[in-house]
MARLO-748567 format. One line per field, with one value per residue (C-alpha): residue number from 1; residue in one letter; x, z, y. Coordinates in steps of 0.2 Angstrom, whole numbers, padded with zeros to 4 digits. Layout:
N
num <- c(NUM; ...) .
residuo <- c(A; ...) .
x <- c(X; ...) .
z <- c(Z; ...) .
y <- c(Y; ...) .
This chain:
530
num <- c(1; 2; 3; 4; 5; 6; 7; 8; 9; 10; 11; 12; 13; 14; 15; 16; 17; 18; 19; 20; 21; 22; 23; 24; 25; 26; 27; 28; 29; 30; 31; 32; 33; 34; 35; 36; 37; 38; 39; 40; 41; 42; 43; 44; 45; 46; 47; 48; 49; 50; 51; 52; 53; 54; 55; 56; 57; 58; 59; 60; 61; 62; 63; 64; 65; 66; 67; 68; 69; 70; 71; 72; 73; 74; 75; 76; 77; 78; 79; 80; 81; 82; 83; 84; 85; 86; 87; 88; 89; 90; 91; 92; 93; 94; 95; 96; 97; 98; 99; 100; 101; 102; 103; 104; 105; 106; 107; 108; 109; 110; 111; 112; 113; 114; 115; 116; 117; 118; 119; 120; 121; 122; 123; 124; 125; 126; 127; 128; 129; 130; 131; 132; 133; 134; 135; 136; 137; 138; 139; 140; 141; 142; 143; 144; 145; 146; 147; 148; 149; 150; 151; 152; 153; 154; 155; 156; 157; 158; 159; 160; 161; 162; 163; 164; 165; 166; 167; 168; 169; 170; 171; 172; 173; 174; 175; 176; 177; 178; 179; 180; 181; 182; 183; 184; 185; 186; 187; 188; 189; 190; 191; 192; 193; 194; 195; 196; 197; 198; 199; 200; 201; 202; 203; 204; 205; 206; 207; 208; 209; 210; 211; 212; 213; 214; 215; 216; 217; 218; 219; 220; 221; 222; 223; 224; 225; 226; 227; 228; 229; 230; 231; 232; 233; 234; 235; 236; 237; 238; 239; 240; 241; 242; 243; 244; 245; 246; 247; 248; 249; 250; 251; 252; 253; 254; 255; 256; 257; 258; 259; 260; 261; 262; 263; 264; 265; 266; 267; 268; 269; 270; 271; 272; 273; 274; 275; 276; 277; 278; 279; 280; 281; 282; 283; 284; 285; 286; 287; 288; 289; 290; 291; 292; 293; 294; 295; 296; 297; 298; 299; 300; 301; 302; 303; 304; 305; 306; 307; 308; 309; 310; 311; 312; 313; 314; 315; 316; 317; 318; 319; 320; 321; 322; 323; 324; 325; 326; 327; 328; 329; 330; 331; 332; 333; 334; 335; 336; 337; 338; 339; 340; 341; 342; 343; 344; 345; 346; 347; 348; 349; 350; 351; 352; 353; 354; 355; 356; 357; 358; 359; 360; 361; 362; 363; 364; 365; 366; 367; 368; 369; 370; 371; 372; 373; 374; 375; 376; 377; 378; 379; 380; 381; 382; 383; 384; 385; 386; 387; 388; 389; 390; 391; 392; 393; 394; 395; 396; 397; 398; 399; 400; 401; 402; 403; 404; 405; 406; 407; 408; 409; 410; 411; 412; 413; 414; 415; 416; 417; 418; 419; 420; 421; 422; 423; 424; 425; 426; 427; 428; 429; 430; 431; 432; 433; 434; 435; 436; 437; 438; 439; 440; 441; 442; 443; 444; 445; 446; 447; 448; 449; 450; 451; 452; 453; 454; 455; 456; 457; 458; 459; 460; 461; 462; 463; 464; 465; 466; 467; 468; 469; 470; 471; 472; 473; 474; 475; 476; 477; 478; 479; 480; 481; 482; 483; 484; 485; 486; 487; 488; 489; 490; 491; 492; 493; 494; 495; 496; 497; 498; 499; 500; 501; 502; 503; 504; 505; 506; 507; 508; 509; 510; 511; 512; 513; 514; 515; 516; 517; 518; 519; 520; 521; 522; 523; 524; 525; 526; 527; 528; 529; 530) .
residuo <- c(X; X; X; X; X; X; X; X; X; X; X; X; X; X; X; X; X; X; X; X; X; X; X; X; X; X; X; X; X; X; X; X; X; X; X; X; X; X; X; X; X; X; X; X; X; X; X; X; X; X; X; X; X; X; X; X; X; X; X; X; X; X; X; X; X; X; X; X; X; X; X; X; X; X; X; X; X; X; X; X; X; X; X; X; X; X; X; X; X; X; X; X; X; X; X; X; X; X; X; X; X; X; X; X; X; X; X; X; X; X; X; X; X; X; X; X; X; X; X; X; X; X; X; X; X; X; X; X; X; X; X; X; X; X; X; X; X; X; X; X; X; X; X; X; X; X; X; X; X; X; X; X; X; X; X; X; X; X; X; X; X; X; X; X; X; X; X; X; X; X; X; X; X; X; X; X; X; X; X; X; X; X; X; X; X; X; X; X; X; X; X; X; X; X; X; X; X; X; X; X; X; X; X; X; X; X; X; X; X; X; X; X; X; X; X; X; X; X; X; X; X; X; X; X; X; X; X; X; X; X; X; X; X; X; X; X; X; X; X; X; X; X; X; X; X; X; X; X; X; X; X; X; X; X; X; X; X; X; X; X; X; X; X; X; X; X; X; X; X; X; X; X; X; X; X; X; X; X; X; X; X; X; X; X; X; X; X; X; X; X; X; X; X; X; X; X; X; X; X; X; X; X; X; X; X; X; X; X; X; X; X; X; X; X; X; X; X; X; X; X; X; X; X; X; X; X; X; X; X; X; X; X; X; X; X; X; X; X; X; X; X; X; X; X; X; X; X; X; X; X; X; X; X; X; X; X; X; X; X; X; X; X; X; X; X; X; X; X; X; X; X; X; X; X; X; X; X; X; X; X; X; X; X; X; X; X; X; X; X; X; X; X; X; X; X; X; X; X; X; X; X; X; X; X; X; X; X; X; X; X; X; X; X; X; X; X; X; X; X; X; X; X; X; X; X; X; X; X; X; X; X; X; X; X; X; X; X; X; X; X; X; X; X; X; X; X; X; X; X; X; X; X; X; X; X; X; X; X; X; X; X; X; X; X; X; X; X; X; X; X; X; X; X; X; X; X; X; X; X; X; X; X; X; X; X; X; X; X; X; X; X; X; X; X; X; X; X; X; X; X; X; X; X; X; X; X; X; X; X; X; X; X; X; X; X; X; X; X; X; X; X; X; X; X; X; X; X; X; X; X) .
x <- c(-0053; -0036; -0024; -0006; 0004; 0021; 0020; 0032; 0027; 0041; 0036; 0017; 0023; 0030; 0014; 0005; 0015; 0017; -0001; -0004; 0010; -0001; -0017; -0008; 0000; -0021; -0025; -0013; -0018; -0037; -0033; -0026; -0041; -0055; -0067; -0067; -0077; -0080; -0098; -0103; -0113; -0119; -0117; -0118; -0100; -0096; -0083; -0072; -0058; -0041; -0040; -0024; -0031; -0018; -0017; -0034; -0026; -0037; -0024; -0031; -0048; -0054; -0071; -0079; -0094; -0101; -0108; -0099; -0079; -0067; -0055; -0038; -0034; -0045; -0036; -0019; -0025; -0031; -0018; -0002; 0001; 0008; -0006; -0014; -0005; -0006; -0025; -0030; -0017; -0023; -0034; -0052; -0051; -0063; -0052; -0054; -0041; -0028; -0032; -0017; -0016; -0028; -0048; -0061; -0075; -0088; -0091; -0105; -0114; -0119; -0124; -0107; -0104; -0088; -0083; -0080; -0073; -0083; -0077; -0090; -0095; -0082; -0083; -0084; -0087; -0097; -0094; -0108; -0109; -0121; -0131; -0125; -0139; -0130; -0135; -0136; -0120; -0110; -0110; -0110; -0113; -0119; -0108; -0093; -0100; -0096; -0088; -0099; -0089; -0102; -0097; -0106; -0106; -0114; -0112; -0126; -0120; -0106; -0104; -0092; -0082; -0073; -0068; -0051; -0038; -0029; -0033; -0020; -0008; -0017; -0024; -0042; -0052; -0070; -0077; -0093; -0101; -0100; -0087; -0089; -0074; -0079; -0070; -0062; -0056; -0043; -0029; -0032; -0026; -0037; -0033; -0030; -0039; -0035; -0049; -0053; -0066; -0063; -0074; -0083; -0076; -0060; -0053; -0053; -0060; -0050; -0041; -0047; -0044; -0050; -0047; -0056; -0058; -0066; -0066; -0073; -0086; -0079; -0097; -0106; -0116; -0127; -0133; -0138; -0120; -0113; -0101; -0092; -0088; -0084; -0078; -0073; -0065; -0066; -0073; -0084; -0090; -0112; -0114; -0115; -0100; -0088; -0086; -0076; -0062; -0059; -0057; -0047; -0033; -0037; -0039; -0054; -0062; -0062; -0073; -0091; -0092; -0080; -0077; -0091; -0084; -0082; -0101; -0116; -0131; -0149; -0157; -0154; -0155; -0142; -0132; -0137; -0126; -0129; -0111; -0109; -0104; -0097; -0092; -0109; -0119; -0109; -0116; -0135; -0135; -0125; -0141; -0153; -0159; -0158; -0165; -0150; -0158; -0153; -0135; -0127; -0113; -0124; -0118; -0105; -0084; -0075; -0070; -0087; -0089; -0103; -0098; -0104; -0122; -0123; -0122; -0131; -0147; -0144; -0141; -0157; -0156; -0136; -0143; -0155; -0144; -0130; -0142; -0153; -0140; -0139; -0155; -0143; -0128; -0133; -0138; -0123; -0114; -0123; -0121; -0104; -0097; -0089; -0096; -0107; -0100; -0084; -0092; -0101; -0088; -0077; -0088; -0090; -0072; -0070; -0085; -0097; -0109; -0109; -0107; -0106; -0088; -0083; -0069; -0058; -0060; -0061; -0066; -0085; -0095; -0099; -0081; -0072; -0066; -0052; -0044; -0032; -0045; -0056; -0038; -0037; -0055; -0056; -0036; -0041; -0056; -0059; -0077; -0082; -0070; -0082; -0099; -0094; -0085; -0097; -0109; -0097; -0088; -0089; -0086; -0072; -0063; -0069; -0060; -0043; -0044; -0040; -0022; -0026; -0035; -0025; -0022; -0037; -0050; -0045; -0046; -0062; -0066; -0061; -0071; -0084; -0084; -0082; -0096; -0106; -0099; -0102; -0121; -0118; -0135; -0141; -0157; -0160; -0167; -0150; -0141; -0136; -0145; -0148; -0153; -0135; -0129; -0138; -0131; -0114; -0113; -0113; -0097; -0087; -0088; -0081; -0068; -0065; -0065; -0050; -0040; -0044; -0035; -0021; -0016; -0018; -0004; 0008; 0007; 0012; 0026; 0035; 0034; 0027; 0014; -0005; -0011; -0022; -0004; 0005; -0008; -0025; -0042; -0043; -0028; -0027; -0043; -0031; -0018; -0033; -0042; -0023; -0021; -0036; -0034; -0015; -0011; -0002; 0015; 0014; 0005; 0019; 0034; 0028; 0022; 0041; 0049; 0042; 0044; 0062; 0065; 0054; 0047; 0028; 0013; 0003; -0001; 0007; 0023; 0018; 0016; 0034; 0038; 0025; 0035; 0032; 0020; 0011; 0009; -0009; -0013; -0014; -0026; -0038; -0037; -0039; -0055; -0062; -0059; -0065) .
z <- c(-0293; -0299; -0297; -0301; -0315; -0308; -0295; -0288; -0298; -0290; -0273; -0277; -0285; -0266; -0261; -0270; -0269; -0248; -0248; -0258; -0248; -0232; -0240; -0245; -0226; -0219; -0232; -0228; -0208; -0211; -0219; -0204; -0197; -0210; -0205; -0219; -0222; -0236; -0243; -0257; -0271; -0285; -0303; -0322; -0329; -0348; -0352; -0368; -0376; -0383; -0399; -0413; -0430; -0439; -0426; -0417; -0402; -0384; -0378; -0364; -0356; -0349; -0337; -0335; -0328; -0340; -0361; -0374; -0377; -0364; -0364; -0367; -0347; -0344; -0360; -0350; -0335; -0337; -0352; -0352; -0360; -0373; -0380; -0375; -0387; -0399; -0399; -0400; -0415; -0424; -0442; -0446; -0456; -0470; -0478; -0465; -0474; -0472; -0453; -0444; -0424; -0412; -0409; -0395; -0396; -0383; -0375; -0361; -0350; -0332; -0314; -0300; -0287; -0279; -0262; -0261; -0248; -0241; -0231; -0212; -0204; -0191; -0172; -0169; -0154; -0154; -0142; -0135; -0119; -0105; -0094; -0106; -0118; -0126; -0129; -0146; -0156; -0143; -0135; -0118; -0103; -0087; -0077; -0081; -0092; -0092; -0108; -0114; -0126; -0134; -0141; -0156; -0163; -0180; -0183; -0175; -0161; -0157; -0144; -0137; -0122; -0119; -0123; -0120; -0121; -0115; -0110; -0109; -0110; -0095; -0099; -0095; -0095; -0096; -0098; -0104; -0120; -0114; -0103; -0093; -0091; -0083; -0090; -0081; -0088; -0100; -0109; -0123; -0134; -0127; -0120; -0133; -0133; -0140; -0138; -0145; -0143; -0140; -0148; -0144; -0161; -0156; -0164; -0159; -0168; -0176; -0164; -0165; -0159; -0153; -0146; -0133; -0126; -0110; -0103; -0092; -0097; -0082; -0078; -0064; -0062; -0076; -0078; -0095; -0098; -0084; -0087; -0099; -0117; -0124; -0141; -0145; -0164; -0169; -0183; -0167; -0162; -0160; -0157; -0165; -0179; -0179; -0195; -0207; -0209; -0190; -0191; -0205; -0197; -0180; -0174; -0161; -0167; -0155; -0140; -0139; -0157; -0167; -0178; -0190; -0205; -0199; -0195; -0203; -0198; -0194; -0206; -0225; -0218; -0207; -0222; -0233; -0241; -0248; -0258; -0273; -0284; -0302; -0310; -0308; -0311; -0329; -0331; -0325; -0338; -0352; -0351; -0353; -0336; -0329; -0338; -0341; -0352; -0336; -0341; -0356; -0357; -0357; -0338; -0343; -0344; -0360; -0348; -0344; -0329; -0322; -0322; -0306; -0315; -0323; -0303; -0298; -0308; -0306; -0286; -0281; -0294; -0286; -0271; -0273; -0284; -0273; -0258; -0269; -0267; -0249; -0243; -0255; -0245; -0229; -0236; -0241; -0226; -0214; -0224; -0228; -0212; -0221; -0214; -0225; -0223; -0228; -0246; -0247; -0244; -0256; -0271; -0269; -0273; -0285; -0295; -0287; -0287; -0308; -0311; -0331; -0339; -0346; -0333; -0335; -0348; -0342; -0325; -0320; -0308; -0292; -0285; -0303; -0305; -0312; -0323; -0308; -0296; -0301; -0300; -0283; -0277; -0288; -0278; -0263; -0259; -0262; -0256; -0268; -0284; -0280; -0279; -0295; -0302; -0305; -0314; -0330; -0328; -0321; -0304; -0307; -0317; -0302; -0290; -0294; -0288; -0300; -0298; -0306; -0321; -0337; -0342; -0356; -0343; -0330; -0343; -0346; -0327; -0326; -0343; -0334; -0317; -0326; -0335; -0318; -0314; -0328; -0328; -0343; -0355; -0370; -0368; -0349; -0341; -0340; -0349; -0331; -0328; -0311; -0305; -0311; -0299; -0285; -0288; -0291; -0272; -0266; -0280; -0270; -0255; -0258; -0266; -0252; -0240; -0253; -0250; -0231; -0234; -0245; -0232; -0220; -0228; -0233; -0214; -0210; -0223; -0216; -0198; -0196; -0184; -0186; -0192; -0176; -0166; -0175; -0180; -0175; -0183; -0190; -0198; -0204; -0212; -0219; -0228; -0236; -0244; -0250; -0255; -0265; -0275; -0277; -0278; -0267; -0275; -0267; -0250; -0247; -0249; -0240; -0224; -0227; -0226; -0210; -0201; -0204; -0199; -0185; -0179; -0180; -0191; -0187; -0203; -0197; -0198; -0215; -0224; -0227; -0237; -0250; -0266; -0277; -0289; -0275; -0264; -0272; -0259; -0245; -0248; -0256; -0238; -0229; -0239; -0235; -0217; -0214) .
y <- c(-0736; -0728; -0739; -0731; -0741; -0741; -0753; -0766; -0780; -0793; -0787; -0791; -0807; -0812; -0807; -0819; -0832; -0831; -0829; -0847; -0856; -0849; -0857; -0873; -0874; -0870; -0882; -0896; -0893; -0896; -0913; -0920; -0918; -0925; -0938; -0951; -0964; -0977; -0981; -0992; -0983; -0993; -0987; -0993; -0999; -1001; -1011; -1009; -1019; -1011; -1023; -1020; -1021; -1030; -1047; -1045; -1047; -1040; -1029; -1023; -1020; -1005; -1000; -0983; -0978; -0966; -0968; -0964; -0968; -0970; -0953; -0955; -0952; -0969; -0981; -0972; -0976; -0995; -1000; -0991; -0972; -0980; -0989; -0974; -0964; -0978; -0978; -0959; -0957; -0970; -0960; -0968; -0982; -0990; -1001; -1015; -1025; -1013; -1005; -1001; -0996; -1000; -0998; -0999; -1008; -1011; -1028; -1027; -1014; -1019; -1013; -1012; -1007; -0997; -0992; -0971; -0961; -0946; -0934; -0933; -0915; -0913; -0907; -0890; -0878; -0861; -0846; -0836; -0826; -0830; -0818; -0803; -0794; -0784; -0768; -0757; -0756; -0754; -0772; -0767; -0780; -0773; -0786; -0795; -0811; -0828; -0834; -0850; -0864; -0875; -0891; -0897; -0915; -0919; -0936; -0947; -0959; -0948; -0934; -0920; -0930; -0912; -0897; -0889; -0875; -0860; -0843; -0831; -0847; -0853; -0870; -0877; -0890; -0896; -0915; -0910; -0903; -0886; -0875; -0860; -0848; -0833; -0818; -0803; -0787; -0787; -0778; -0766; -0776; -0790; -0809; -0824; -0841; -0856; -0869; -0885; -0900; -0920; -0929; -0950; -0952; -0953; -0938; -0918; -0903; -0890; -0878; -0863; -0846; -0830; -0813; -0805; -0789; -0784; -0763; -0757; -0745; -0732; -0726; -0729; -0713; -0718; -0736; -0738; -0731; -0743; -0760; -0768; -0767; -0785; -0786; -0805; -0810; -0827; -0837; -0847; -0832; -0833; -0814; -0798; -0800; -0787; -0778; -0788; -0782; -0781; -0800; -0799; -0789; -0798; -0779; -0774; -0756; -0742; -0745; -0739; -0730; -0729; -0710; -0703; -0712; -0726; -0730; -0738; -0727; -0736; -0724; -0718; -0699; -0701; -0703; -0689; -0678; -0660; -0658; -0648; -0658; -0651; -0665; -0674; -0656; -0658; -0674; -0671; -0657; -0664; -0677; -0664; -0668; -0650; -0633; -0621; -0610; -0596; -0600; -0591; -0603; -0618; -0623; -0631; -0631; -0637; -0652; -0658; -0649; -0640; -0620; -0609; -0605; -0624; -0631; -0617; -0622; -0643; -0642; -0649; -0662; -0664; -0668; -0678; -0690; -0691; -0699; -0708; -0725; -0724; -0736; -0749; -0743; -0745; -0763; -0768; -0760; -0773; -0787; -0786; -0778; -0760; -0745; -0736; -0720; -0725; -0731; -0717; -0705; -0717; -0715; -0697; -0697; -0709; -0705; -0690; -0703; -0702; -0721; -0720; -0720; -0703; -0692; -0708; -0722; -0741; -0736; -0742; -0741; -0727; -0733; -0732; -0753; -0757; -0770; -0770; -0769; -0783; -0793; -0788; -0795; -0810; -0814; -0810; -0811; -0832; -0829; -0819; -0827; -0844; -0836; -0826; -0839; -0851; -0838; -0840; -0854; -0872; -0876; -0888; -0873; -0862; -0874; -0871; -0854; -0838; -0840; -0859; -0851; -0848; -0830; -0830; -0838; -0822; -0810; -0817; -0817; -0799; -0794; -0801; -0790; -0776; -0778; -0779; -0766; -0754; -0746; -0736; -0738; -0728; -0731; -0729; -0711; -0701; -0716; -0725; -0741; -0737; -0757; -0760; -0747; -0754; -0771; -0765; -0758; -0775; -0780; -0763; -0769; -0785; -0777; -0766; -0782; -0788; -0771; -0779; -0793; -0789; -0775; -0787; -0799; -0786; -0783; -0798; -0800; -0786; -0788; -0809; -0799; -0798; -0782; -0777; -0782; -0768; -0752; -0748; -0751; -0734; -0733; -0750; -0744; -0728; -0742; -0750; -0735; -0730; -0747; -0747; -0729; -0732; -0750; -0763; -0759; -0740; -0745; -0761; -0753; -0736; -0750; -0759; -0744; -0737; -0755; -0754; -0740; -0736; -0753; -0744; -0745; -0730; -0720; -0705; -0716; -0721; -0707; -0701; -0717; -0713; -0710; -0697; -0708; -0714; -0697; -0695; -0707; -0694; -0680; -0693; -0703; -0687; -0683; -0699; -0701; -0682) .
């Protein structure tokens, strides 16, 4: 991933920051509607006294409830930072005679018992859709359907007493565990709901919120073409997900199918490729992977390049390189929710599907990471940063979030993406550790689900509106591949300027207010979107 150099560093700085207050204020919400409770959990305490050498006077004494010394946190907690601070300077001492300060020593081990609070599963409610098999990709339902809004209560004893809300600002409500709201057609832009549950507990769920979508289909000639296509984003939602980034920016994708490059095709053929690629020909023969012995010059360029006889001779070798990822692709595309085609025709720019480091140093991987670029995902993409996190380091260091971490433990962090993401290997066929490459696809897309999420917030800085309420899915899809080859810094101030100034956000709109750093940014999104 290029990412240019020059980039606003204040304005990604009030990126940031917005983004933690927004997670301290989600954060700060969830509490007040935690379950807690207090259980007694037996343990084994050792007790110590604080004793000062010179009077052999019991200064204190102090109870943990592991082996080995109390740390200085615990004498500070039970005693006083001063004695604290008196005890952990105090040198060994032989000389018993003449022993200043203070020591520990150990008086008795035995089984307790404390009272600790636990936080209970709270009530929740799913959505689903009743009487509707949908059908294909295209979620189409041959009648208008009946949104269903099921109650779920975990703790035993307890149940849903009702469920609540607003649809369109018109409120319901059901007494019962489940609620019927049969849906009509809709907006464009789709109807909002705002729903939550009421619990024998004595408290309510969260409240939580979706968009959803209902157009008719407009056919009626042709019944398997014929009703309506329901689209519904919410973290509740029990049905065919919507790709992810779709919930991110709160933005439905076109109906029925959306363009060729946004798709994720059933089958790996449907995703073949047959470019002729120079840049990887030059690397196939540089590894003496293809017979050139035809070509006088070698097939090669002084830049590493294949020449017209080089690609000539390594073409079918080309081809079959360029789709041997994309079973892996296709993979990763339905478990992560980013169309295949758009990674595919994302590495084809940023690599030619030649993973090893060489056109660019300190770029890895068939989507070229970054030091910036592995920033980017372990920021914002919190998912990811925890399952990746805890492979290096412990989870209470992982619990602070990168931003907690000290410069030296993200360095490390990064170090170790890159690593993931790098596949060169001497001693592999073609030097490329290909198993590396196949479980690097996975890192891209997370990556790619963080370029989601940090257009989605810089959209929201400039113009306090959810993405999908400002652009379209496809070209919300545009601000995030230019935000992922030239940086936030170029992608926020060109999505500032054109709010200011023209109160839209279609990329059209956009594209004027790409500086002359960041103007790269257009031709490589208009390759990818072909």
């Amino acid at each position: 991933m290029k990412t240019i150099k020059t980039v606003c560093g204040a304005l990604i700085g009030v990126l940031l920051l917005l983004s933690i207050l927004a997670t301290w204020g989600n954060s700060a919400h969830a509490q007040e509607n935690k379950r807690l409770t207090t259980v007694i959990v037996p343990y084994t305490a050792y007790a110590w006294w604080l004793i000062a050498w010179e009077t052999n006077q019991i200064l204190c004494e102090i109870t943990i409830d592991h082996e080995g010394l109390p740390t200085v946190p615990e004498v500070a907690e039970a005693c006083g930072s001063e004695f604290a601070d008196a005890w952990f300077t105090t040198p060994p001492c032989k000389d018993l005679s003449k022993c200043q300060g203070l020591y520990l020593h150990h008086i008795r081990t035995y089984p307790d018992e404390r009272q600790v609070e636990v936080t209970l599963p709270p009530a929740t409610i799913w959505l689903e859709l009743e009487q509707c098999p949908l059908m294909g990709l295209q979620n189409l339902c041959p009648e208008l359907p009946t949104l269903l809004l099921r109650g779920e209560e975990p703790l035993s004893g307890e149940r849903i007493t009702a469920i609540q809300g607003t649809l369109d600002g018109q409120p319901f409500r059901c007494e019962a565990d489940i609620c019927k709201l049969p849906l009509n057609v809709t907006p464009i832009y789709g109807s909002e709901l705002e729903f939550w549950a009421e619990s024998s507990y004595g408290d309510t769920s969260e409240v939580f919120n979706a968009q959803i979508r209902v157009v008719d289909s407009g056919v009626s000639a042709t019944p398997e073409n014929a009703g309506y296509y329901i689209d519904i984003i919410s973290s509740q939602w029990k049905g065919p997900p919507l790709p992810s980034c779709a919930q991110i920016w709160e933005s439905f994708p076109p109906i029925g199918e959306p363009p060729a490059w946004l798709r994720t095709p059933e089958q790996s053929g449907l995703l073949a490729s047959e470019e002729p690629y120079y840049y990887l020909a030059g690397r196939l023969i540089s590894q003496g992977l293809v017979d050139v012995s035809a070509c006088t010059t070698g097939g090669l360029l002084p830049n590493g390049y294949a020449d017209a006889c080089g690609l000539e001779s390594a073409r079918p070798l080309v081809e079959q390189w360029q789709n041997q990822f994309d079973e892996r692709i296709i993979e990763v595309a339905k478990g992560s929710g980013i169309p295949a085609q758009l990674m595919k025709n994302l590495f084809a720019q940023e690599s030619q599907f030649w993973p090893g480091v060489f056109r660019v140093p300190y770029e890895f991987g068939l989507g070229q990471l970054t030091d910036n670029g592995g920033e980017a995902v372990l920021i914002w993409n919190p998912d990811f940063f925890q399952q990746f996190c805890s492979l290096v380091f412990t989870q209470e260091a992982c619990a602070q979030g990168y931003l907690g971490l000290d410069e030296e433990h993200r360095a490390i962090l990064r170090g170790a993406l890159a690593l993931q993401a790098k596949s060169d290997c001497p001693t592999c066929p073609a030097g490329i550790d290909l198993s590396n490459v196949n479980f690097s696809i996975e890192l891209f897309a997370n990556t790619l689900k963080a370029n989601c999420a940090q257009v989605s917030r810089t959209i929201f800085n400039a113009t306090q509106k959810m993405a999908g309420m400002v652009s379209t899915y496809e070209d919300l899809w545009r601000m995030t591949i230019a935000n992922y080859h030239a940086g936030p810094g170029c992608v926020a101030y060109a999505i500032h300027q054109a709010w200011n100034q023209s109160g839209r956000l279609s990329w059209e709109q956009i594209i004027p207010f790409f500086t002359d750093p960041c103007k790269g940014a257009i031709p490589y999104v208009e390759k990818i979107t072909q």
